[in-house]
N, C-alpha and C positions, 0 to 999 in steps of 0.2 A: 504493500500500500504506500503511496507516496506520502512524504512528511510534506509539514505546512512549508509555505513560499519563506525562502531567502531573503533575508533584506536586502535592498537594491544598493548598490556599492554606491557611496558617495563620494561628488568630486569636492578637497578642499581647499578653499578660497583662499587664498592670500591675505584677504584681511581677515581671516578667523587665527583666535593664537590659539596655540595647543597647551592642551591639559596635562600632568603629569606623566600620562601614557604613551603620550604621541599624538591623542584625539583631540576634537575640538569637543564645545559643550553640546556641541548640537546633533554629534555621531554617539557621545556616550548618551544622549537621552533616548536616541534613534534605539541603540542596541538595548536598553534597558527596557522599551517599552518592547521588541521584538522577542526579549527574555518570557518578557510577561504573557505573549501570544504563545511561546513556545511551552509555557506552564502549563496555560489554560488548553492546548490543542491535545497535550499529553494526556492531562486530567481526562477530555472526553474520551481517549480514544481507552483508556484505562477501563472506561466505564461501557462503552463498546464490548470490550471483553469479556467483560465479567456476566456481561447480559443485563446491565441496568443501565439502560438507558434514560430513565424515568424512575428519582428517585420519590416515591410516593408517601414516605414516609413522614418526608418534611416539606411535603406540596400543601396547597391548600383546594379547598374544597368547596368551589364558588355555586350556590342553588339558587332557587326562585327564580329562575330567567325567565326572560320573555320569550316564547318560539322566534323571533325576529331575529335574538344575538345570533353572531357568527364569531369566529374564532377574530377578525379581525378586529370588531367593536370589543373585544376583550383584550386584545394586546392593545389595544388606543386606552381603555381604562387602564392595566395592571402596568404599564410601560414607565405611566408617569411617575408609579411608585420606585422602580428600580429594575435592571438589566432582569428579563425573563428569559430562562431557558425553554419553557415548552409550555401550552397551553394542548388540552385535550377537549374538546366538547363532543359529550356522550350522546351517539346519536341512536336513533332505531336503525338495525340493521338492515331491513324492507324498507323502508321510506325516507328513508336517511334525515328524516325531522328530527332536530333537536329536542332531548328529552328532560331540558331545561336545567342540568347541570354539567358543572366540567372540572380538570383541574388543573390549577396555576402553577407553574413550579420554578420558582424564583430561587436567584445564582446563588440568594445568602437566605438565610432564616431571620434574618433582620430585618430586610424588608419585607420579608413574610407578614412578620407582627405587626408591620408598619402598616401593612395592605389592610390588615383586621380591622387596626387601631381607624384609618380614613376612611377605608371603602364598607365595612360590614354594615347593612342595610342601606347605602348610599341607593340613589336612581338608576336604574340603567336600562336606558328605552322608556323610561316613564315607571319600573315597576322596582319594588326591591330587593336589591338582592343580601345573598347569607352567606358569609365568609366565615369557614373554620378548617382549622386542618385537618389533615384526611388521620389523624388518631382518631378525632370526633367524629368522625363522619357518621349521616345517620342509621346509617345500618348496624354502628356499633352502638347508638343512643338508647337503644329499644330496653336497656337495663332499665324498672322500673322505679329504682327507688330514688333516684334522685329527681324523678317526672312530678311536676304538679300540675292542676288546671286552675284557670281565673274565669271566671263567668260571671255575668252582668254588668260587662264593663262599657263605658257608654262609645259611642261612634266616634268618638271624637278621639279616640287613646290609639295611637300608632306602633307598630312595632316595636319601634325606639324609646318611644314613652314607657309603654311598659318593660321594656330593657334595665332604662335608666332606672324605673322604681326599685325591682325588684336585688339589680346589683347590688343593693349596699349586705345583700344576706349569702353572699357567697359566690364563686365563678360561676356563671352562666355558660352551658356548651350550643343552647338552643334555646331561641325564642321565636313565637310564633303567634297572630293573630289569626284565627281564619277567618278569610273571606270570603262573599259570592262571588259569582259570575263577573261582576262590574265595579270588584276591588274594595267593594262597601263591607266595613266590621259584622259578624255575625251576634258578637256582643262577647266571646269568649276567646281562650286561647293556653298557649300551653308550653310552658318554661322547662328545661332541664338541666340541672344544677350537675358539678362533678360529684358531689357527695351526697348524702342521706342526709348529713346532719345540717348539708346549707337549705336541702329541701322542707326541714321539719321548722327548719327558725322562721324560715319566708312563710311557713303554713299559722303557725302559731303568731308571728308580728302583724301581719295581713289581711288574714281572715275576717271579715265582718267592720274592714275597715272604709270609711267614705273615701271614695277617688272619683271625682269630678262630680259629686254630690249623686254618688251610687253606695250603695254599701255592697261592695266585690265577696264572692266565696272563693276561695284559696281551698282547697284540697289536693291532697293527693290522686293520678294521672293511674288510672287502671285501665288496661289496653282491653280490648273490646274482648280478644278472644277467653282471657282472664275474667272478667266478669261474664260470659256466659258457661263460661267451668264452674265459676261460683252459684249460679243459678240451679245447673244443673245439681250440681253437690248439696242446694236446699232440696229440690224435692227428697231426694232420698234419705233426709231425714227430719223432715216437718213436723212437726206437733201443734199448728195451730190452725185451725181451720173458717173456713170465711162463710158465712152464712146470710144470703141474701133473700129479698121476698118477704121478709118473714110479717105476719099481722100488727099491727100497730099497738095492740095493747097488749103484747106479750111480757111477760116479764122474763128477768136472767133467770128466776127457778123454775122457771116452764123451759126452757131453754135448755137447760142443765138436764133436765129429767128426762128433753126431748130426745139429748145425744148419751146421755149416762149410760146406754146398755150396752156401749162400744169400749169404755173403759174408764179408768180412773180420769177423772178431770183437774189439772190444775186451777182452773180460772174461765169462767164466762165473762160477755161484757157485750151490752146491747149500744148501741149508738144512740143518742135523744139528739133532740135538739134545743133550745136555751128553754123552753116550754117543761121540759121533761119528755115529750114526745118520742116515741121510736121513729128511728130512720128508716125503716125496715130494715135496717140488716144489723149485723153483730159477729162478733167472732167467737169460739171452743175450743180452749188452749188445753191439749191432752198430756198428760204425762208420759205418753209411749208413741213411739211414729209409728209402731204396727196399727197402734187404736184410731190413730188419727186418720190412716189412708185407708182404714176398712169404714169408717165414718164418709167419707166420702164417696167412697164406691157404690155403698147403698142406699144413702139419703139423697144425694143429688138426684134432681126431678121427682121425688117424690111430694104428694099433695102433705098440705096440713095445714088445718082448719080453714079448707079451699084454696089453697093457693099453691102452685107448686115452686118449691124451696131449688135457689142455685147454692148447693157448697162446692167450694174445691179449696184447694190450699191458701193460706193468706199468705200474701203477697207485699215485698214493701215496696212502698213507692218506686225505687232505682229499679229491682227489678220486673215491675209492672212494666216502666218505661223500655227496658231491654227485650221485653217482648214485643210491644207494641214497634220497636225497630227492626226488631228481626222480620216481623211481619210486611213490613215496611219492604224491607230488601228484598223478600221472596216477593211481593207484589210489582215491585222494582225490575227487579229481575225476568218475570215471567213477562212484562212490558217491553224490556228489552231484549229478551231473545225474540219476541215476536216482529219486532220492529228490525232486528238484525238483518243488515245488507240492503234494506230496503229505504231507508229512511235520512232524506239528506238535510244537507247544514247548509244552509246561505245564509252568504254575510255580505257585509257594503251595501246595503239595499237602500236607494233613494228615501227621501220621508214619504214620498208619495205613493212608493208600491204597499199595497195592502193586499190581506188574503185572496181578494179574487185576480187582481195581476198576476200574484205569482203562480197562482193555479195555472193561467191564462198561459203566464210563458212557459210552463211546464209540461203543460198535457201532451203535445207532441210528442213525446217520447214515453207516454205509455197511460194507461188509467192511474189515477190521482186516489189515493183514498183520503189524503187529508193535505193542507196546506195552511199554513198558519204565521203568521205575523208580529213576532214578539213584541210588547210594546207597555210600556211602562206603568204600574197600577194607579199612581195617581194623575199624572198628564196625560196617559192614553195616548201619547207622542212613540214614535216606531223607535227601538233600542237600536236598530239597523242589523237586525239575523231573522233566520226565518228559520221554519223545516218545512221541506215538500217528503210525502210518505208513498212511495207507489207499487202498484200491488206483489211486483218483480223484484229480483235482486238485477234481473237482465237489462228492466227499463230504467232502476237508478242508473246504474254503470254507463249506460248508455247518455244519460243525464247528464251525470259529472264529465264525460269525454267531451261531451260538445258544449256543453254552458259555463264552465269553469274558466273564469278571465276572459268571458265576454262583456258588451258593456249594456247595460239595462238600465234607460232613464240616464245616459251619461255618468251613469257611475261600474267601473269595471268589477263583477261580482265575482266572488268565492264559492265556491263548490265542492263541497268533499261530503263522503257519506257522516254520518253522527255515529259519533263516537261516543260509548258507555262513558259516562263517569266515575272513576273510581272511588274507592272512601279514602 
């Protein structure tokens, strides 16, 4: 393999005097910086052999992108900070789109921290982005205990806002607000501290505290698959049971008596309302989980005194709510595989195109089952996207080939099929 270029021999001037060696000042700086070429060519090619070309270790870990970055618009951001040796952006290998992360890997680790220190959640393309190094990286995040969540927090708290709050309880590896579609706060979001102990102080200092005249919940961050382990792990050993329908002037020792032949009872308790009133329903907290899940088995829909009784397990609030998601998802789900292949996205769409335009410019390429206009709940102004749903995967395809980056109403529209959204 050839070495790096030779320095060009230099002619010397008569009026330059010589330096202790023979040289002038302006050959010994020549050779000294040529030194420094011959360091750094060495260095790479050292690192050529060993098979690391990319050391990842001490790169950084740039996310949130916008589809729009390219590797370019990231060496114009990371450049200013200091000499980059490589930038990476992680694409899909079928469609070569950006998968909205990549990574930086700068000559020193100094201006690594510098990059953090200026760039992490700065703008880039309008959106922001998350700077950490790839130790942190999130696939190594998903350790639970250092995760909390913030919820109730008002629209107006940014990423950084809540960054800054929360730093004074320990190192931050990840912070995050979610958003919708149109970059607007959900109201919540979710920090990851390096330790347990920086997570419990932020939970304990925080919790129930006013921020921007809300009073925010701080708890600890339990991943979704974890809480429905925990769910499943209550049924199989419940002891309390939910008893709904029930007549309105029942009392708890009719109640008791009603479930008593199933087993020993710890505690009844009927629901009133500020009246003394029953709510109709009530709960029969058993001392044994066999008593409890045969109490359910055979009371559920049965009458009593005309009414037929709903029991099954009682339920807490969280995991009410983790069912009524899950349900969510499967109805989610069965939506979108139906709609799979068949169902496209347009974007840039004039103010003026509405559902039946788009129908209009669509139908040509196949029967239409649905077309629709997204547009905003309180101005009823178009967001500028749409979906057209047609009855084929043959007539979309056919769709996107021919109307993608045409121009409709003088504005050049977008076309791709719709894409699931992930959790």
């Amino acid at each position: 393999m050839a070495g790096p270029p030779s320095p060009s021999t230099q002619q010397l001037s008569t009026s330059e005097s010589l330096g202790p060696r023979g040289l002038t000042s302006k050959q010994q700086n020549d050779i000294a910086a040529e030194q420094s070429r011959q360091a750094t060519y060495q260095s790479q090619q050292r690192r050529r052999s060993s098979g690391s070309t990319y050391n990842q270790s001490s790169s950084l870990y740039v996310g949130e992108l916008d589809p729009s970055v390219d590797e370019s618009t990231l060496m114009k951001v990371f450049g200013n900070i200091g000499p980059v040796e490589s930038i990476r952006l992680c694409r899909d290998a079928i469609t070569n789109k950006s998968l909205g992360y990549a990574y930086v890997q700068f000559a020193s680790d100094a201006d690594g921290t510098k990059a953090i220190q200026q760039l992490n959640y700065a703008l880039i393309k309008g959106k922001q982005c998350r700077i950490l190094w790839t130790r942190n990286e999130p696939n190594k995040l998903k350790t639970i205990t250092g995760n909390i969540f913030i919820k109730n927090l008002d629209p107006s708290i940014t990423t950084k806002s809540l960054l800054d709050t929360f730093a004074l309880y320990g190192h931050i590896t990840n912070c995050k607000i979610v958003t919708d579609e149109q970059g607007r706060s959900k109201g919540y979001g979710f920090i990851h501290y390096d330790t347990p102990e920086s997570a419990e102080r932020a939970i304990n200092c925080v919790n129930g505290m006013t921020l921007y005249d809300r009073e925010i919940f701080v708890g600890h961050h339990i991943p979704k698959q974890e809480r429905i382990q925990r769910i499943e792990e209550a049924k199989q050993r419940f002891t309390n049971v939910y008893v709904k329908n029930l007549v309105t002037d029942i009392t708890e020792e009719e109640l008791k008596e009603l479930f008593g032949g199933f087993g020993p009872i710890a505690s009844v308790l009927i629901q009133r309302d500020d009246q003394g009133n029953s709510r109709g329903f009530g709960f029969v907290n058993f001392e044994r989980h066999e008593d409890a899940e045969k109490a359910v088995s055979q009371m559920h829909a049965t009458e009593y005194i005309g009414k037929r009784l709903f029991v099954s397990r009682a339920q807490k609030r969280s995991e009410r709510e983790e069912e009524l998601r899950k349900q969510h998802d499967h109805s989610r789900y069965d939506k979108a595989s139906k709609y799979h292949g068949v169902n496209l996205y347009v974007k840039n769409l004039a103010e003026t195109v509405n559902d039946e335009v788009l129908r209009d410019v669509f139908a040509k390429y196949g029967a239409i089952t649905s077309a629709k206009v997204m547009r905003d709940d309180k101005t009823s102004h178009s967001k500028g996207f749409g979906f057209v749903c047609f009855n084929t995967p043959e007539e979309a395809s056919r769709a996107v080939a021919d109307m993608n980056g045409k121009t409709l109403m003088d504005k050049a529209v977008y076309v791709a099929l719709a894409q699931k959204k992930e959790d």
